[in-house]
mmCIF file of the C-alpha atoms, coordinates in Angstrom:
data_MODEL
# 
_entry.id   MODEL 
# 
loop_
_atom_site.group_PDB 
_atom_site.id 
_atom_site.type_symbol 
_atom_site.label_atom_id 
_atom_site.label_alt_id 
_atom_site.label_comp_id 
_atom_site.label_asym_id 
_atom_site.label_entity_id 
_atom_site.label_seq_id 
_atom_site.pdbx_PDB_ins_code 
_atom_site.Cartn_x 
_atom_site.Cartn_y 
_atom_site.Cartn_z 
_atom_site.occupancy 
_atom_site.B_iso_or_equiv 
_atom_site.pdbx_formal_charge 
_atom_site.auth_seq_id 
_atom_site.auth_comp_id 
_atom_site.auth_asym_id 
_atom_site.auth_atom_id 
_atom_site.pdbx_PDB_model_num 
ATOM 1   C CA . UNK A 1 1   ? 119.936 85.000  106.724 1.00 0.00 ? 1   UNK A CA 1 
ATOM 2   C CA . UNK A 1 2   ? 120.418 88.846  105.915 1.00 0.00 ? 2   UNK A CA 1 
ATOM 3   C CA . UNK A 1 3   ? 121.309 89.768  109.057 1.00 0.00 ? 3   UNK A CA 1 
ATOM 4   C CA . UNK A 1 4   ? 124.939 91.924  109.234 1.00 0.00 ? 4   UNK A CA 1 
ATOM 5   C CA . UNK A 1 5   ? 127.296 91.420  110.818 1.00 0.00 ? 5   UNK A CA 1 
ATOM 6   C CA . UNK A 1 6   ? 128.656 95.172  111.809 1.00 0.00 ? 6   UNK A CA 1 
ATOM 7   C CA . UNK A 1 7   ? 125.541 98.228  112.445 1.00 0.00 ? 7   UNK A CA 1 
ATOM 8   C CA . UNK A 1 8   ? 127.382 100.307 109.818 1.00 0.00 ? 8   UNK A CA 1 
ATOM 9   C CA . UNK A 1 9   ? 125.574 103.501 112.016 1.00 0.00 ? 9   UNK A CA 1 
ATOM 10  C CA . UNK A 1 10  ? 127.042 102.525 114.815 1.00 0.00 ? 10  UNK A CA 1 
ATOM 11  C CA . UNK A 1 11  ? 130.670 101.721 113.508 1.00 0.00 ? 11  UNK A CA 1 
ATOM 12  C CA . UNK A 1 12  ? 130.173 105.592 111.323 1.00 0.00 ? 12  UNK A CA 1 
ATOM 13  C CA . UNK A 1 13  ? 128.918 107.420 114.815 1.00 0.00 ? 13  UNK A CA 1 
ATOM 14  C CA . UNK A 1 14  ? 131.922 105.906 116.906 1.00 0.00 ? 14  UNK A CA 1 
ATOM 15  C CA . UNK A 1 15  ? 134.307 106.868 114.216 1.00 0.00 ? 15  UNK A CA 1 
ATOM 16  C CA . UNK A 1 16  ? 132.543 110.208 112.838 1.00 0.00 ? 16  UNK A CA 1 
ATOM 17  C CA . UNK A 1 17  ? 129.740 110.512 115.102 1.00 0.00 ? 17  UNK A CA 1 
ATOM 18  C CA . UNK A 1 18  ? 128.989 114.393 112.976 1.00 0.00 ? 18  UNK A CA 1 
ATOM 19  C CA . UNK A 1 19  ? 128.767 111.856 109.646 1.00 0.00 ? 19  UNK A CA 1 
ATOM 20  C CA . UNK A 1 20  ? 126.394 109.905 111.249 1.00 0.00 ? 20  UNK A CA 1 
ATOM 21  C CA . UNK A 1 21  ? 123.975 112.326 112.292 1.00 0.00 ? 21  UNK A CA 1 
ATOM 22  C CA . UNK A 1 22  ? 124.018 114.260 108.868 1.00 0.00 ? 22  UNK A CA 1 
ATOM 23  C CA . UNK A 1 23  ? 123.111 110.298 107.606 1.00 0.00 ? 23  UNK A CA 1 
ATOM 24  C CA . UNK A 1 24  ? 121.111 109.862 109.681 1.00 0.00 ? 24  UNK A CA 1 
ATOM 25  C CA . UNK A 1 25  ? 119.135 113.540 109.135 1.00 0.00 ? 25  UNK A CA 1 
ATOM 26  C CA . UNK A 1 26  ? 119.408 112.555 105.173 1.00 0.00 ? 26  UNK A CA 1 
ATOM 27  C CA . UNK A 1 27  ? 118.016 109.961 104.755 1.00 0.00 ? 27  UNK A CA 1 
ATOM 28  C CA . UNK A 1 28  ? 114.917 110.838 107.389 1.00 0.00 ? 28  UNK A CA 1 
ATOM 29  C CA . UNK A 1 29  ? 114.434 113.776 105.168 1.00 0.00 ? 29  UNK A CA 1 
ATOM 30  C CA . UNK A 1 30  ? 114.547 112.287 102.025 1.00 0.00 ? 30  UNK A CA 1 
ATOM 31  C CA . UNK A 1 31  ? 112.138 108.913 103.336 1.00 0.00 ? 31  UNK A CA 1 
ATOM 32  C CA . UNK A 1 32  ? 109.793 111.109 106.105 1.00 0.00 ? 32  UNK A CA 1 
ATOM 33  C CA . UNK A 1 33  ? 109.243 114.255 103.885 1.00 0.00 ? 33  UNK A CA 1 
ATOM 34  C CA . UNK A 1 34  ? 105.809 114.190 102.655 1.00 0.00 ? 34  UNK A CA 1 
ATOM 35  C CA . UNK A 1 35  ? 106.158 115.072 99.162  1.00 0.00 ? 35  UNK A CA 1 
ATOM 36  C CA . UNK A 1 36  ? 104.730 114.119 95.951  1.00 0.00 ? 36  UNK A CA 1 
ATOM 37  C CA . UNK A 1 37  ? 105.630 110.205 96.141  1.00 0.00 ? 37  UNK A CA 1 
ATOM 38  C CA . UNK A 1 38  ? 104.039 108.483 99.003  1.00 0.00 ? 38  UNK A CA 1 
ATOM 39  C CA . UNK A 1 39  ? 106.266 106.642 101.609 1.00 0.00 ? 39  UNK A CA 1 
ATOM 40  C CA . UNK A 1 40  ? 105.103 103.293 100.492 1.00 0.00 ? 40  UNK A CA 1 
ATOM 41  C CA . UNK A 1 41  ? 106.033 104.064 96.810  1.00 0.00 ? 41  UNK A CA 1 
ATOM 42  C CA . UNK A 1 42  ? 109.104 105.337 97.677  1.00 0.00 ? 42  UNK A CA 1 
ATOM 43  C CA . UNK A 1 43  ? 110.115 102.224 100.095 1.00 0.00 ? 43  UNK A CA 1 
ATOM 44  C CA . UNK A 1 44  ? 108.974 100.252 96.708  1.00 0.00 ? 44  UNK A CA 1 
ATOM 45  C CA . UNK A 1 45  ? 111.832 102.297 94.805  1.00 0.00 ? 45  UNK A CA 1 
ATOM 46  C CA . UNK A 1 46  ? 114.464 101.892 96.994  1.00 0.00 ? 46  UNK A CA 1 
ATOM 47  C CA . UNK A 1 47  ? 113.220 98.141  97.456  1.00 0.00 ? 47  UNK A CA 1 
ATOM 48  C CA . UNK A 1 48  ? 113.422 97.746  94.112  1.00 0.00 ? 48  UNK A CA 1 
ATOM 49  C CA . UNK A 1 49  ? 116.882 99.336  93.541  1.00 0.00 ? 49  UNK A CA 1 
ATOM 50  C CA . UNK A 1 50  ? 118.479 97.305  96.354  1.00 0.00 ? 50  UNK A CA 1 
ATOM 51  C CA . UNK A 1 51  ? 117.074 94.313  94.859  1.00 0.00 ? 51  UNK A CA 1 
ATOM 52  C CA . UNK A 1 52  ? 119.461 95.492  91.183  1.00 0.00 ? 52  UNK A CA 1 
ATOM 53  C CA . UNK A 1 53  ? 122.345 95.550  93.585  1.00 0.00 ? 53  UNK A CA 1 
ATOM 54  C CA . UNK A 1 54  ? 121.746 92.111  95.051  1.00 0.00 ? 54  UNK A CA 1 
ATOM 55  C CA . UNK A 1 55  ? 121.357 94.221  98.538  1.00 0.00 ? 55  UNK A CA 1 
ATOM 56  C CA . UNK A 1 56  ? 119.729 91.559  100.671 1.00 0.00 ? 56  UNK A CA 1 
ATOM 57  C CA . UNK A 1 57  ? 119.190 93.458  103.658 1.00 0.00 ? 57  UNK A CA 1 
ATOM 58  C CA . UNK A 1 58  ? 118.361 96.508  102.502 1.00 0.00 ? 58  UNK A CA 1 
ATOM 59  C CA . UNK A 1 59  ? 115.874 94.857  100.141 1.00 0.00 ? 59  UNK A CA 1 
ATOM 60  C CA . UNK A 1 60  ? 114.356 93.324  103.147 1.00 0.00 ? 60  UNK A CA 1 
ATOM 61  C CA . UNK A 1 61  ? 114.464 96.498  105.155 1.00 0.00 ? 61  UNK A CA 1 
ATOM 62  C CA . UNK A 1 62  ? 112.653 98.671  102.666 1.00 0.00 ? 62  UNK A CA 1 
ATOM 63  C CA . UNK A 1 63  ? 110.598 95.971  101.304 1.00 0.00 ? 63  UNK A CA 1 
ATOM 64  C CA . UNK A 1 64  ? 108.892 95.538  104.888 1.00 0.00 ? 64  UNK A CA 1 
ATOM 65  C CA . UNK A 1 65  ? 108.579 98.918  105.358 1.00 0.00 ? 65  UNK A CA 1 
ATOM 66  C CA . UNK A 1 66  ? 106.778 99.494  102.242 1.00 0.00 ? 66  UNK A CA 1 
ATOM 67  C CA . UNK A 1 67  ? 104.361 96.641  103.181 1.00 0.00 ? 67  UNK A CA 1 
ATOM 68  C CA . UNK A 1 68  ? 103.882 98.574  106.675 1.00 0.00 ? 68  UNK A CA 1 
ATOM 69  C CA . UNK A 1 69  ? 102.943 101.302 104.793 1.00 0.00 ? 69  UNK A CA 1 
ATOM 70  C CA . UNK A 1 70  ? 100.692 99.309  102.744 1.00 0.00 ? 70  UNK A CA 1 
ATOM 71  C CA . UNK A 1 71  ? 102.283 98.029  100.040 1.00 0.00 ? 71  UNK A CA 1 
ATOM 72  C CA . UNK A 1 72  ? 100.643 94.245  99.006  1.00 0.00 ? 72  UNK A CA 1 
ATOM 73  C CA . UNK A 1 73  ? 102.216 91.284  98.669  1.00 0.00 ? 73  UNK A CA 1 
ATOM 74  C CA . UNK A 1 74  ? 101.736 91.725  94.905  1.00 0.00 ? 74  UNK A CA 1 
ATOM 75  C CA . UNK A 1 75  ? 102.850 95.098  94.729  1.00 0.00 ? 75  UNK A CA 1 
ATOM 76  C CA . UNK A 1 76  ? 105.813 94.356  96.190  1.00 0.00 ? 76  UNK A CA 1 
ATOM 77  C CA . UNK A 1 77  ? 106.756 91.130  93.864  1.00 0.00 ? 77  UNK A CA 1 
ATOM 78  C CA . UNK A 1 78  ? 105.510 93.368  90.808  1.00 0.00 ? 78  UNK A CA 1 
ATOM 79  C CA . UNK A 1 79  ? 108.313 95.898  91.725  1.00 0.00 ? 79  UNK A CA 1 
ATOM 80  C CA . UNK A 1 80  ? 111.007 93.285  92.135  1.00 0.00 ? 80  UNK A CA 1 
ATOM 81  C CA . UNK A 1 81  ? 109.885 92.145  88.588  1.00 0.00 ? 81  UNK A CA 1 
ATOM 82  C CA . UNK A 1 82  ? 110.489 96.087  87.111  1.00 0.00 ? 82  UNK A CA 1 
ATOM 83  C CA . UNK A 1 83  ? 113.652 95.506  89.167  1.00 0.00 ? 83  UNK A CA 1 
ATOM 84  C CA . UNK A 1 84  ? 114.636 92.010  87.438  1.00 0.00 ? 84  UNK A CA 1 
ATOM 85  C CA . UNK A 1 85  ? 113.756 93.753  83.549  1.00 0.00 ? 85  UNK A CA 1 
ATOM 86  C CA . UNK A 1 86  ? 117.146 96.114  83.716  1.00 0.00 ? 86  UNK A CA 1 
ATOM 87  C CA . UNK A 1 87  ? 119.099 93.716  86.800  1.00 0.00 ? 87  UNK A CA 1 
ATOM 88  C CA . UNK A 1 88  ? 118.805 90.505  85.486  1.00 0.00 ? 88  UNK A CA 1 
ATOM 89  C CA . UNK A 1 89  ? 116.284 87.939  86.523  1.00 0.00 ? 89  UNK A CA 1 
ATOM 90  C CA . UNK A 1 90  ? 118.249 86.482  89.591  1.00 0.00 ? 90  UNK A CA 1 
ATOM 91  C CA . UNK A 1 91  ? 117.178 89.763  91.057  1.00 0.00 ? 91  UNK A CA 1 
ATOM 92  C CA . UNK A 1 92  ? 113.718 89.336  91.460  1.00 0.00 ? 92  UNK A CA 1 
ATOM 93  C CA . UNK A 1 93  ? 115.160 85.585  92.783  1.00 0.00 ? 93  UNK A CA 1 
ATOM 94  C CA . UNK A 1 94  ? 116.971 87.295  95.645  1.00 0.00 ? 94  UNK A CA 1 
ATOM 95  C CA . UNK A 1 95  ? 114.625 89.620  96.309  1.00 0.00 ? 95  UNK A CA 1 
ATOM 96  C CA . UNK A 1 96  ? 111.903 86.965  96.634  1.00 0.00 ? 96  UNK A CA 1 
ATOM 97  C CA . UNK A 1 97  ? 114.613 85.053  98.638  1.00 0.00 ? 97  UNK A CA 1 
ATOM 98  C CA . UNK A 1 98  ? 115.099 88.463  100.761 1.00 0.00 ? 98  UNK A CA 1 
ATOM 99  C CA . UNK A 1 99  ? 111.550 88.717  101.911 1.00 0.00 ? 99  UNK A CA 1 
ATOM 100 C CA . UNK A 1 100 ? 110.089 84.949  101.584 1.00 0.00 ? 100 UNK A CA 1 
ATOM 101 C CA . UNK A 1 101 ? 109.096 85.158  105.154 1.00 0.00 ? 101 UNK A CA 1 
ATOM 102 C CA . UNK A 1 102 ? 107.249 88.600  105.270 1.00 0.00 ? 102 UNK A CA 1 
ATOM 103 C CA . UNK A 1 103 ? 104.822 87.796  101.888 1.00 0.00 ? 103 UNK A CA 1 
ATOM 104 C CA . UNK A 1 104 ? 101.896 86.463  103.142 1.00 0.00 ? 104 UNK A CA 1 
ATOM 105 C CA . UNK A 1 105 ? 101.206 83.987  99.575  1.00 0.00 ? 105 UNK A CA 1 
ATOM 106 C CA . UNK A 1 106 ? 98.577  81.679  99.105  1.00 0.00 ? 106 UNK A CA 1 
ATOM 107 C CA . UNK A 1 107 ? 99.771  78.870  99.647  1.00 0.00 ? 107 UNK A CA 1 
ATOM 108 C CA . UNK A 1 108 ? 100.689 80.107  102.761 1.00 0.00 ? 108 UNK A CA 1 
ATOM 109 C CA . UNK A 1 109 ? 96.893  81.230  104.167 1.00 0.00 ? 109 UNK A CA 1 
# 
């Protein structure tokens, strides 16, 4: 359901492969530095962001990784409720929608 169609990466590195890698080097800098906000709060943020956009994939991307890094199943549906406060409830919606499979609920266990 949010797969894409394109790999943006791939389409950027063919094009502009020197973009790619300062992406690339960005964005593991800014997500793999250890710093003052953990990795799993700050796959949360970006989680939750996405989510404001209505950024399926990403919201599933960054929403599994902060439950690999061990965000629960309630942390991660209290952060796409923050989201939903300033984007509008449908975001928490689509963000619930985004990652239905990867919660482990009760009604599920």
């Amino acid at each position: 359901m949010y797969e894409r169609k394109h790999n943006w990466r791939a389409v950027i590195k063919t094009v502009d492969p020197e973009l790619e890698k300062r992406i690339s080097d960005y964005t593991g800098y800014a997500l793999g530095t250890e710093s003052e906000i953990p990795r799993k709060y700050k796959e949360l943020i970006l989680m939750a962001c996405s989510a404001a956009i209505r950024y399926g994939s990403s919201v599933r991307t960054h929403g599994g990784e902060a439950m690999y890094h061990g965000a629960s199943d309630k942390e991660v549906v209290e952060a796409l409720a923050l989201a939903s406060l300033t984007a509008g409830f449908t975001a928490f919606i689509d963000g619930i929608e985004a990652l239905g499979d990867q919660l482990t609920l009760d009604d599920k266990k």
